[in-house]
LOLUMVEX-626566 format. One record per residue (C-alpha): x, y, z; residue number from 0. Coordinates in Angstrom, 1 decimal, always signed. Layout:
{atom {X; Y; Z}; NUM} ...
//
This chain:
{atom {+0.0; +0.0; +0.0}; 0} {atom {+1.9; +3.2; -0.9}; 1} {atom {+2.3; +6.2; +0.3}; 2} {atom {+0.8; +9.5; -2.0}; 3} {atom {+3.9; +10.0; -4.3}; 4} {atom {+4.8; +13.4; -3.4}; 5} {atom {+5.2; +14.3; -6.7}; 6} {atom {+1.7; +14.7; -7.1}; 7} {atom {+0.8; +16.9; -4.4}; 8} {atom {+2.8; +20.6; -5.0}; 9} {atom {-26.8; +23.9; -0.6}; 10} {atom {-29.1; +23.0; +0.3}; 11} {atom {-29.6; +19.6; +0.9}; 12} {atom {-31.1; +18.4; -2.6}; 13} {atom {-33.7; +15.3; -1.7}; 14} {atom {-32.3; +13.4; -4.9}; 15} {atom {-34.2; +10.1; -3.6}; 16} {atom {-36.5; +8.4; -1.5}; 17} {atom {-34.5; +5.5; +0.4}; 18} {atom {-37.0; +3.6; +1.9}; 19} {atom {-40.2; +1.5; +0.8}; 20} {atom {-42.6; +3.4; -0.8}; 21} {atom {-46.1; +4.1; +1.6}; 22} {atom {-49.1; +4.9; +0.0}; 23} {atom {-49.3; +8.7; -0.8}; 24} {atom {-45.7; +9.3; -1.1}; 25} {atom {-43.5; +9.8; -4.2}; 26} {atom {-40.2; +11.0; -5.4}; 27} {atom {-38.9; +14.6; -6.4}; 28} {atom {-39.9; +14.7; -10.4}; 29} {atom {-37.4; +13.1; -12.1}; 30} {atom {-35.9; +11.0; -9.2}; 31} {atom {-36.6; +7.3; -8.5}; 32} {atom {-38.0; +5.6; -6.1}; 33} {atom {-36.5; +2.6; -4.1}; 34} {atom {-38.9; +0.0; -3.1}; 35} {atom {-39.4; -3.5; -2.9}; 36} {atom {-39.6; -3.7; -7.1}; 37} {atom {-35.8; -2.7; -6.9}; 38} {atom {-33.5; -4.9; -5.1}; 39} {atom {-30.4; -6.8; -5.0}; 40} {atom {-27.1; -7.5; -3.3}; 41} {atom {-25.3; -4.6; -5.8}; 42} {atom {-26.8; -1.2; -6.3}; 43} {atom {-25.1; +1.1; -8.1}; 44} {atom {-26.5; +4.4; -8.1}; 45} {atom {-25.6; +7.0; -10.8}; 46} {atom {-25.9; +10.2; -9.2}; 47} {atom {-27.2; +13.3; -11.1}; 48} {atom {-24.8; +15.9; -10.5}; 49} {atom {-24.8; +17.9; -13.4}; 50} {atom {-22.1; +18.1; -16.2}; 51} {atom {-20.0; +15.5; -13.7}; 52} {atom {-19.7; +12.0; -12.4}; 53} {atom {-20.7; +10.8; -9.0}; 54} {atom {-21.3; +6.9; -8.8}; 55} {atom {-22.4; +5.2; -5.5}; 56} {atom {-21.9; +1.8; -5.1}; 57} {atom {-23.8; -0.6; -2.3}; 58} {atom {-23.0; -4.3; -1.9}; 59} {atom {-24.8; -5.3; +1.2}; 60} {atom {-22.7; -3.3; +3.9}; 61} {atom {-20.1; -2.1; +2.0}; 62} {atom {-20.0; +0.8; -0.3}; 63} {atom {-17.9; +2.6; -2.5}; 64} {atom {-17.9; +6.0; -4.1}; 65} {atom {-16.7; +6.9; -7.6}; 66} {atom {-15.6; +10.9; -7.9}; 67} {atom {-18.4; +13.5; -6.7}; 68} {atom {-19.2; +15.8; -9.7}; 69} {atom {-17.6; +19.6; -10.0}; 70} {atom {-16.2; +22.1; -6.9}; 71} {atom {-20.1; +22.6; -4.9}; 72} {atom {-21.7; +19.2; -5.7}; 73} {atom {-19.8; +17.7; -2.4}; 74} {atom {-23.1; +18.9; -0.4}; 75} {atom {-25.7; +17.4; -2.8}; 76} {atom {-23.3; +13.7; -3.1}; 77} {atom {-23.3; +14.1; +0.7}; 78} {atom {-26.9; +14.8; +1.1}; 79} {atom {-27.3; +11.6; -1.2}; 80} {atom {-25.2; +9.4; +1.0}; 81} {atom {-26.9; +10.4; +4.1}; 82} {atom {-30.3; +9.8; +2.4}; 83} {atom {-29.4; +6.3; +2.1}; 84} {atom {-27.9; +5.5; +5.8}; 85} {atom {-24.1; +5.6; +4.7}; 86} {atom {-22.0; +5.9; +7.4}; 87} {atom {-18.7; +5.7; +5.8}; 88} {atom {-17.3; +4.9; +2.5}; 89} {atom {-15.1; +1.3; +2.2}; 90} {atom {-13.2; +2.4; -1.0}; 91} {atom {-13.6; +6.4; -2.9}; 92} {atom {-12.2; +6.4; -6.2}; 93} {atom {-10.8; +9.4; -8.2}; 94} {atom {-10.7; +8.4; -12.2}; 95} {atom {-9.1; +11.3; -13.0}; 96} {atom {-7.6; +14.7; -11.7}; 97} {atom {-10.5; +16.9; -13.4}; 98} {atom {-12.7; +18.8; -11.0}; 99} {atom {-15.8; +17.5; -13.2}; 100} {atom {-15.1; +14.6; -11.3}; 101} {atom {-12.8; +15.5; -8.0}; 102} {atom {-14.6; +18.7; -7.4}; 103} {atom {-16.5; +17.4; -4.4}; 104} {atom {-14.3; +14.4; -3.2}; 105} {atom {-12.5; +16.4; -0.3}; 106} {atom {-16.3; +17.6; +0.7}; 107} {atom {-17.1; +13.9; +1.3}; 108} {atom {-13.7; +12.3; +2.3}; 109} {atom {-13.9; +14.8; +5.0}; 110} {atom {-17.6; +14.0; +6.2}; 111} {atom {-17.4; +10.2; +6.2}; 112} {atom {-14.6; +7.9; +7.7}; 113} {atom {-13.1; +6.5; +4.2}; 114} {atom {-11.6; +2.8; +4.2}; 115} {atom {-8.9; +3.6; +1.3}; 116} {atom {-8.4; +6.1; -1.7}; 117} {atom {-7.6; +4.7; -5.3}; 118} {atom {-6.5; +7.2; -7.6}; 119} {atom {-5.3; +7.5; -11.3}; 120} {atom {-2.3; +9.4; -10.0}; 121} {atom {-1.5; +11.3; -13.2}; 122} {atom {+0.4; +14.3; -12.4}; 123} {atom {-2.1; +17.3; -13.2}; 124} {atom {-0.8; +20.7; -11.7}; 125} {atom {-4.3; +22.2; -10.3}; 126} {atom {-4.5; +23.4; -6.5}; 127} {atom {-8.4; +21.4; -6.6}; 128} {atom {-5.9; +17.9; -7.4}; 129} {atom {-2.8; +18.8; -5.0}; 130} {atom {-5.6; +20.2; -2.1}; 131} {atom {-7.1; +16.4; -2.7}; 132} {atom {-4.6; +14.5; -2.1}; 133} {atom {-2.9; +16.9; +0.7}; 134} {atom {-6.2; +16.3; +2.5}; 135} {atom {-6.2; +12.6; +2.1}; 136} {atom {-2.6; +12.3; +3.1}; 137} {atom {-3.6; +14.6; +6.3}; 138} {atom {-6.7; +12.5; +7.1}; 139} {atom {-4.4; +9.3; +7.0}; 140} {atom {-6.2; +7.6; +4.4}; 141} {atom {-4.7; +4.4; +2.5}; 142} {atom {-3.8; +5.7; -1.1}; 143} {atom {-3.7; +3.3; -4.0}; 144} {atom {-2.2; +4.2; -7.3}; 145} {atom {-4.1; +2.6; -10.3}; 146} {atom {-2.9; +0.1; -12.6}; 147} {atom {-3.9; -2.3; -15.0}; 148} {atom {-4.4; -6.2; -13.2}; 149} {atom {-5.4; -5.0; -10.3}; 150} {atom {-8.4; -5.8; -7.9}; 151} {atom {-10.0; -3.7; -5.2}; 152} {atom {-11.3; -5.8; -2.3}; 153} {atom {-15.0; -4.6; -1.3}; 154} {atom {-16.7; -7.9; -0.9}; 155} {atom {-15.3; -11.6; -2.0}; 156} {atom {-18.2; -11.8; -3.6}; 157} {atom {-17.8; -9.5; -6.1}; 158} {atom {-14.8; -9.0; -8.2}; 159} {atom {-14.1; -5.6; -9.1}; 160} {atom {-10.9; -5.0; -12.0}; 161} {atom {-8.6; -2.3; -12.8}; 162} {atom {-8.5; -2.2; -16.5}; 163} {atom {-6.5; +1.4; -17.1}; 164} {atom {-4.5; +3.2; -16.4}; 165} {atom {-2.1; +0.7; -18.2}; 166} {atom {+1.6; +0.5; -17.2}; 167} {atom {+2.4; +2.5; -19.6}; 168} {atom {-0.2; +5.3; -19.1}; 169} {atom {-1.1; +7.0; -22.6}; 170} {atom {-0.1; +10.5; -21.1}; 171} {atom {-3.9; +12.4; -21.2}; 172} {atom {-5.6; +12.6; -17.8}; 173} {atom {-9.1; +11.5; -19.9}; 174} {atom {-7.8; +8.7; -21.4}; 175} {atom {-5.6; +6.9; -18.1}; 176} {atom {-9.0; +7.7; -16.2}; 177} {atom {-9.4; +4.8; -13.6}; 178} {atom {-11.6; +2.2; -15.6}; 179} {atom {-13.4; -0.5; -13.5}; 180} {atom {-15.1; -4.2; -14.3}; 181} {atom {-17.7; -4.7; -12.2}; 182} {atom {-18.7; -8.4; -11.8}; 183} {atom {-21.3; -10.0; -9.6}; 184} {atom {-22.7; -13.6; -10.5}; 185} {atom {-23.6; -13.2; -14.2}; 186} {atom {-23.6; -9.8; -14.3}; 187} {atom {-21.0; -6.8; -14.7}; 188} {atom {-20.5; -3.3; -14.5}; 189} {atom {-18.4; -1.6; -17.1}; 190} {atom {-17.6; +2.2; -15.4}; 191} {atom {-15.2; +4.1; -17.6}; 192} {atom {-14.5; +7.4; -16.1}; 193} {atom {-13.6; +10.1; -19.1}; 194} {atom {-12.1; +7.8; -21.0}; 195} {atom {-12.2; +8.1; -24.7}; 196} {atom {-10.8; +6.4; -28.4}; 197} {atom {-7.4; +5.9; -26.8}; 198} {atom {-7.9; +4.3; -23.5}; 199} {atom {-10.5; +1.9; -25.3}; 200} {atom {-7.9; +1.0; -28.0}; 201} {atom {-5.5; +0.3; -25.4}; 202} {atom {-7.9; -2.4; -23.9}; 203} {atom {-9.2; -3.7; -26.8}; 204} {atom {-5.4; -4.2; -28.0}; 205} {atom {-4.5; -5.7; -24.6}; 206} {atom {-7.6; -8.2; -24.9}; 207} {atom {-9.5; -7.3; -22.0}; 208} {atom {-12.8; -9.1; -21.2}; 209} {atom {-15.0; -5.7; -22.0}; 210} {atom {-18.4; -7.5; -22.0}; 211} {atom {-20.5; -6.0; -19.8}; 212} {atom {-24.7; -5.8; -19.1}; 213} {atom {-24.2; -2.3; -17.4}; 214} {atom {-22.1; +0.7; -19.0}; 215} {atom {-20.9; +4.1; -18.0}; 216} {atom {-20.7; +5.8; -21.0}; 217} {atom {-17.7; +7.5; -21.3}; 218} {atom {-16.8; +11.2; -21.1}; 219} {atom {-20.4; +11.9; -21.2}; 220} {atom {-20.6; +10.9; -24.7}; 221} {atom {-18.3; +13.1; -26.2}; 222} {atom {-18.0; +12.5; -30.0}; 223} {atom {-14.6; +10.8; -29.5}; 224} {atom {-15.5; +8.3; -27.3}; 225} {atom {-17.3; +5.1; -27.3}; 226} {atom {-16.3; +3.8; -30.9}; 227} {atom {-18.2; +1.2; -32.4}; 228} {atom {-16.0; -1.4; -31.8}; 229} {atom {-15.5; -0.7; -28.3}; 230} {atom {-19.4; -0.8; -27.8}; 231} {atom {-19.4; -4.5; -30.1}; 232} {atom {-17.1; -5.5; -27.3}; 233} {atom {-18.9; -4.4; -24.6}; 234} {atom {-22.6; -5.6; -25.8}; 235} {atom {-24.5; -3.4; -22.8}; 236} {atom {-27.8; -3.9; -21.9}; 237} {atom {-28.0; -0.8; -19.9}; 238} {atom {-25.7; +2.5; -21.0}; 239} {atom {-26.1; +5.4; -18.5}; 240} {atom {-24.8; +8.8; -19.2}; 241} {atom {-23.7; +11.3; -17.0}; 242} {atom {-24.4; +15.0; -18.2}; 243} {atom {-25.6; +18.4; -17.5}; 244} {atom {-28.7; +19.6; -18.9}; 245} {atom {-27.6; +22.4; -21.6}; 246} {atom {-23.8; +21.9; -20.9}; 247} {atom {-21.1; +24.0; -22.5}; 248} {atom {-19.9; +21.1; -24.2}; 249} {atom {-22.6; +19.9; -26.6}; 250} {atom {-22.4; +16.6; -24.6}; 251} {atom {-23.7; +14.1; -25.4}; 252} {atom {-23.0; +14.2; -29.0}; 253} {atom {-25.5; +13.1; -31.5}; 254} {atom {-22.8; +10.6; -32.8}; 255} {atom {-21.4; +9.0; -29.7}; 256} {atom {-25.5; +8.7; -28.9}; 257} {atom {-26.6; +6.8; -32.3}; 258} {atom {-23.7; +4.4; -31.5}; 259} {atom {-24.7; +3.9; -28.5}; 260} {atom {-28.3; +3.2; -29.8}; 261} {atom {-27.5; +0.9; -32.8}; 262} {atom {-26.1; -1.8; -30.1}; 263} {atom {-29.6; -1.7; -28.9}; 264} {atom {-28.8; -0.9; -25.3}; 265} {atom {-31.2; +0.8; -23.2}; 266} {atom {-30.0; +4.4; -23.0}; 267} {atom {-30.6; +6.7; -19.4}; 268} {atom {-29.3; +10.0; -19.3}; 269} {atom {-28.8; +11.9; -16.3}; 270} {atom {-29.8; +15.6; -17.4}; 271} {atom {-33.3; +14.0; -18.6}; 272} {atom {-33.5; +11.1; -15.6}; 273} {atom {-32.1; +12.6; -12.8}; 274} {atom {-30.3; +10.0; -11.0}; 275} {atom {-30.6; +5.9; -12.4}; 276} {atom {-30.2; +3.5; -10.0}; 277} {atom {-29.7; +0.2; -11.7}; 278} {atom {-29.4; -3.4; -8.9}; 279} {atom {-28.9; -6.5; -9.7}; 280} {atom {-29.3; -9.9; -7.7}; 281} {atom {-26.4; -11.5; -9.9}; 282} {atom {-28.9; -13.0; -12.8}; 283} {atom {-31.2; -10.1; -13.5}; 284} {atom {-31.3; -6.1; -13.5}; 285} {atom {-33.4; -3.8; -12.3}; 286} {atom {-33.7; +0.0; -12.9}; 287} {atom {-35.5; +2.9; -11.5}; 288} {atom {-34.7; +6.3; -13.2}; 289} {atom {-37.0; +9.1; -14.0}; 290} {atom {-39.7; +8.7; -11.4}; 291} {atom {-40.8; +5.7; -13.4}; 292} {atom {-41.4; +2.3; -11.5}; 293} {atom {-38.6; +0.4; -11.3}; 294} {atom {-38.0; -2.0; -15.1}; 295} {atom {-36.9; -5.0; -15.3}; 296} {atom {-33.9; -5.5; -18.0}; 297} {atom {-33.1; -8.8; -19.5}; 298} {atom {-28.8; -9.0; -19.4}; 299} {atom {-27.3; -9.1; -23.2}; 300} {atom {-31.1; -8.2; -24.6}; 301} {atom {-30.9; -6.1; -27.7}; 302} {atom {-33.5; -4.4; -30.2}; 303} {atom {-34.8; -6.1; -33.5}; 304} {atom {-33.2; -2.9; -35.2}; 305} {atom {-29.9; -3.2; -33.7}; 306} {atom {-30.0; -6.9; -34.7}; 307} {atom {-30.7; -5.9; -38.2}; 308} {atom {-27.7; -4.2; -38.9}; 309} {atom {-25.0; -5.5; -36.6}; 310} {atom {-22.1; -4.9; -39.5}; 311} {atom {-23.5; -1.0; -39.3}; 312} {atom {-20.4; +1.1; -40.2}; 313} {atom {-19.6; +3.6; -36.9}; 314} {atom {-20.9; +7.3; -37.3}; 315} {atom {-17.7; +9.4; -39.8}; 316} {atom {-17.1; +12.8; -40.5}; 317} {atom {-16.3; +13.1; -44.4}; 318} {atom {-12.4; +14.6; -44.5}; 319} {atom {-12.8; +18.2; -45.8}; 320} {atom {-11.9; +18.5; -49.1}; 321} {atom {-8.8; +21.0; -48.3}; 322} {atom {-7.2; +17.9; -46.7}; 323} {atom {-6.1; +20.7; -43.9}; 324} {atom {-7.0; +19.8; -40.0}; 325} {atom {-6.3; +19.7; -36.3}; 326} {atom {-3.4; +17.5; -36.1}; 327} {atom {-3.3; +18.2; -32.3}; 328} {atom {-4.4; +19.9; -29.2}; 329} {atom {-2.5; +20.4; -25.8}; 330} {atom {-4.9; +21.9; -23.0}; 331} {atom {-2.5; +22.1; -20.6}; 332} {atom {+0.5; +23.8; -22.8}; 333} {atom {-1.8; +25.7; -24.4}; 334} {atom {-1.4; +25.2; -28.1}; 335} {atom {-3.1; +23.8; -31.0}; 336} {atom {-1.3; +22.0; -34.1}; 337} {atom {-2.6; +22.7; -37.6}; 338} {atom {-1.5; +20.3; -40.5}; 339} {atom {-1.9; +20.5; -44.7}; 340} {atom {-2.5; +17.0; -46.0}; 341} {atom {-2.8; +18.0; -49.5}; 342} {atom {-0.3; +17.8; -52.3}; 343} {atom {-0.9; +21.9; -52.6}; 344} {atom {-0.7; +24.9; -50.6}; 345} {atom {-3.4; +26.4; -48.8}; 346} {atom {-4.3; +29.5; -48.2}; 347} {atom {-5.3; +30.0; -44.2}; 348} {atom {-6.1; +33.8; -44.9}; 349} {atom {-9.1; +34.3; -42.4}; 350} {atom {-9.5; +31.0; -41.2}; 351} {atom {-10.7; +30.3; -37.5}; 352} {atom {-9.9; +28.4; -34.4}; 353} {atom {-12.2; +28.2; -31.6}; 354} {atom {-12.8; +27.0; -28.4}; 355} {atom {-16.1; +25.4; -26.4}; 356} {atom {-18.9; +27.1; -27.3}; 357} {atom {-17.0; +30.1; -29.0}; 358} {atom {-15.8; +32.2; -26.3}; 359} {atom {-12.3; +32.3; -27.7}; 360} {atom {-11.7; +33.1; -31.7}; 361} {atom {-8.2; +33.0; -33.2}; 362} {atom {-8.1; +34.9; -37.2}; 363} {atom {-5.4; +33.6; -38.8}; 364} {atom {-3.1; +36.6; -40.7}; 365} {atom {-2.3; +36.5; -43.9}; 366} {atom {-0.7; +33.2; -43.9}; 367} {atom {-0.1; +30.1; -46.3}; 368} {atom {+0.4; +26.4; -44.9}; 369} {atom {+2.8; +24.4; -47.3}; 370} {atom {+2.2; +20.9; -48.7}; 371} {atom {+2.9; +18.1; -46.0}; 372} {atom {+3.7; +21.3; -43.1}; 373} {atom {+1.9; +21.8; -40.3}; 374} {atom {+1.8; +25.1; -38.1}; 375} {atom {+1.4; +25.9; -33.9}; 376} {atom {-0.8; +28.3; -32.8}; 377} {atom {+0.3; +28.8; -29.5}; 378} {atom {-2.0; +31.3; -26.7}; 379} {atom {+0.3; +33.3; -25.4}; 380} {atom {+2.5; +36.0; -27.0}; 381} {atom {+5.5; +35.4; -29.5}; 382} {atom {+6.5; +36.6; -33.1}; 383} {atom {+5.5; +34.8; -35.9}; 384} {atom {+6.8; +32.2; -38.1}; 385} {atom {+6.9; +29.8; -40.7}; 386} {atom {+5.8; +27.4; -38.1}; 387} {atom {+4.7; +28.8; -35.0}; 388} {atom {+2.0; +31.1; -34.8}; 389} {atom {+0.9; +33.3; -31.5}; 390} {atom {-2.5; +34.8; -30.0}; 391} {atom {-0.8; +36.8; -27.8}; 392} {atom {-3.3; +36.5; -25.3}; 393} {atom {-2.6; +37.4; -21.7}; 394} {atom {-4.6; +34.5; -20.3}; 395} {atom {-5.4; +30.5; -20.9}; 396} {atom {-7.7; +30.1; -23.8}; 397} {atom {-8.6; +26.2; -23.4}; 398} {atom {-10.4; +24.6; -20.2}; 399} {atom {-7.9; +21.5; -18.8}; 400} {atom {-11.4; +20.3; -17.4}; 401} {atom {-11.6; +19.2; -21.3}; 402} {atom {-12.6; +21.3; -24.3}; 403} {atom {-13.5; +21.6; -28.1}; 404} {atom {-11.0; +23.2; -30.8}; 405} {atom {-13.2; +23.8; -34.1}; 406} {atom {-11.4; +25.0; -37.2}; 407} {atom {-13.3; +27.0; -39.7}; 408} {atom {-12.6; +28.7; -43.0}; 409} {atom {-13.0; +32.1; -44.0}; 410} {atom {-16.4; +31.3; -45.1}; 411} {atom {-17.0; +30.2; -41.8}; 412} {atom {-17.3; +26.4; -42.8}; 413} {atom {-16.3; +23.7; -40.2}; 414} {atom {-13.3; +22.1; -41.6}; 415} {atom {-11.8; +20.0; -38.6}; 416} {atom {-12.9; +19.0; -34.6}; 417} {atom {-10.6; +18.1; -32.1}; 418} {atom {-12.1; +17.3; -28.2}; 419} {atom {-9.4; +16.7; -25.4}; 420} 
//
């Protein structure tokens, strides 16, 4: 059990669900579900709306474990949860990655409940809400695990619970070495992938990883680049459950990643339109209460007569724009964006854009021509021009390290590339 490497460290109560048997003339707050005697089981997982974040509770008889508590001010509302359903402390908290979407409102809770041990992606990522985390677990003399690939967290012996990423070799993007869990418990599992995207499910598919699963996070809310379709053929959910806020910045979830998501013929819950989904299982069967609906029951590995249909669908593309120019990269954290010309003639980036999330940042390219094969770096902050480095000259950070969108347009104002980090 190791120590937290030092490197790494440098409201009202919202009644989000009824925990007890429902009595006659009682209900849930709209769009919250009830828990009653239609939804039981050993393992209850409970994905808790909190916005554009993540917050997953998990109960196996009288242990429990929480999964990352949504953005800086949703400690309160996880806490509120918690308490709603009797927990008294938390076995095991898990941090999939250092971005406050997702640590926000850990040290809220670590610090109102007695915590058993703290995994954690341990990814270096340089932000005071990241370092405070981990200064306050070290301070409260919590157990701190460092994620990898192969291993197990012990809850319960009865149910098996897998590290599949970070690898060993972590891919260098805090999304993509999120802390990715298997969830098994008799003949069903859990699948909960944290902000992972392409990359990350590349790396497991590669490393031939058992990713079939009844029950799936979706990852990073759905963004776009996330949950490809052969990454969904090998998971083959039953139930997909998305964490998002309603009317987010982000356009999440993206029509793409969601028609994916549908063609597998999964049953699809969103948070921003089902408040918090509460799916249990007794080891064969699921249930599901979400939405104020009574509670449904699923049948594991059951899949639409459309999906069947057209299982060789080809996955959701965007055509390549026909100036073969695009985003070749983005770096969020070192604040610049790489631009690259695969055609066999110049192009003329006179007037061209680049924005960020929800255009509240523009870049106008100057007169300016991109040679065959060449690639240019527009960097945020200030510099002098050249061949192959371009500057914004901007006195302050352009993209969110939370994760954000870089669009690339032409002077007619055309989309001509996407990139999402």
């Amino acid at each position: 059990m190791s120590f937290i490497p030092r490197y790494l460290v440098s409201t009202a109560l919202c009644a989000c669900i009824i925990a007890c048997l429902i009595i006659a003339g009682c209900s849930a707050p709209t769009g919250q579900p009830e828990i009653g005697s239609d939804l039981s089981g050993d393992l209850v997982v409970h994905f808790i709306d909190v916005g554009q974040g993540d917050s997953i509770l998990i109960e196996f008889r009288d242990k429990t474990m929480l999964i990352d508590a949504g953005e800086r001010g949703m400690g309160e509302r996880v806490i509120a949860y918690l308490e709603e359903r009797n927990v008294e402390q938390l076995d095991v908290v898990v941090a999939t990655h250092a971005h406050s979407d997702h640590i926000g409102g850990l040290a809220d809770v670590i610090s109102a409940f007695p915590v058993g041990r703290f995994v954690d992606a341990a990814q270096p990522h340089p932000t005071a809400t990241y370092e405070n985390l981990l200064v306050l677990v070290e301070d409260l003399e919590i157990p701190y695990t460092a994620a990898e690939r192969g291993q197990t967290v012990a809850l319960d012996p009865d149910l098996e619970i897998l590290i599949l990423n970070p690898a060993s070799q972590p891919l260098g993007d805090v999304n993509e070495d999120s802390v990715i869990l298997k969830m098994t418990y008799g003949e069903i599992s859990y699948l909960l992938t944290g902000d992972a995207g392409d990359p990350a499910e590349e790396s497991m598919i590669e490393a031939g990883l058992d990713l079939d699963a009844d029950v799936l996070k979706v990852g990073h809310h759905a963004s776009r680049y996330a949950s490809s379709a052969e990454f969904l053929s090998a998971v083959s959910p039953a139930i997909s459950v998305i964490p998002v806020g309603e009317g987010n910045d982000y356009g999440h979830p993206h029509e793409e990643a969601v028609e994916r998501l549908e063609a597998t013929g999964s049953r699809i819950y969103r948070t921003d339109l089902d408040g918090t989904v509460i799916v249990a299982t007794d080891g064969t069967a699921l249930t599901v209460a979400a939405g104020g609906a009574p509670a449904a029951t699923v049948t594991a590995g059951a899949t639409t007569a459309a999906a069947t249909a057209t299982p060789t669908a080809a996955p959701t593309t965007t055509p390549a724009p026909s100036s073969g120019v695009y985003i070749a990269g983005l770096d969020l954290q070192e604040e610049w964006i790489a631009v690259a010309n695969a055609d066999e003639t110049a192009v003329n980036l006179t007037g061209w854009t680049i924005t960020d999330e929800g255009t509240r940042n523009t870049y106008t390219f100057p007169i300016f021509t991109l040679d065959p094969g060449a690639d240019v770096t527009v960097h945020s902050g200030e510099g002098n021009d050249t061949a192959t480095d371009l500057y914004w000259n901007r006195g302050s950070p352009v993209w969110n390290n939370d994760g954000d969108l870089a669009t690339l347009a032409d002077a007619n104002g055309t989309v001509v590339s996407t990139m999402e980090r």
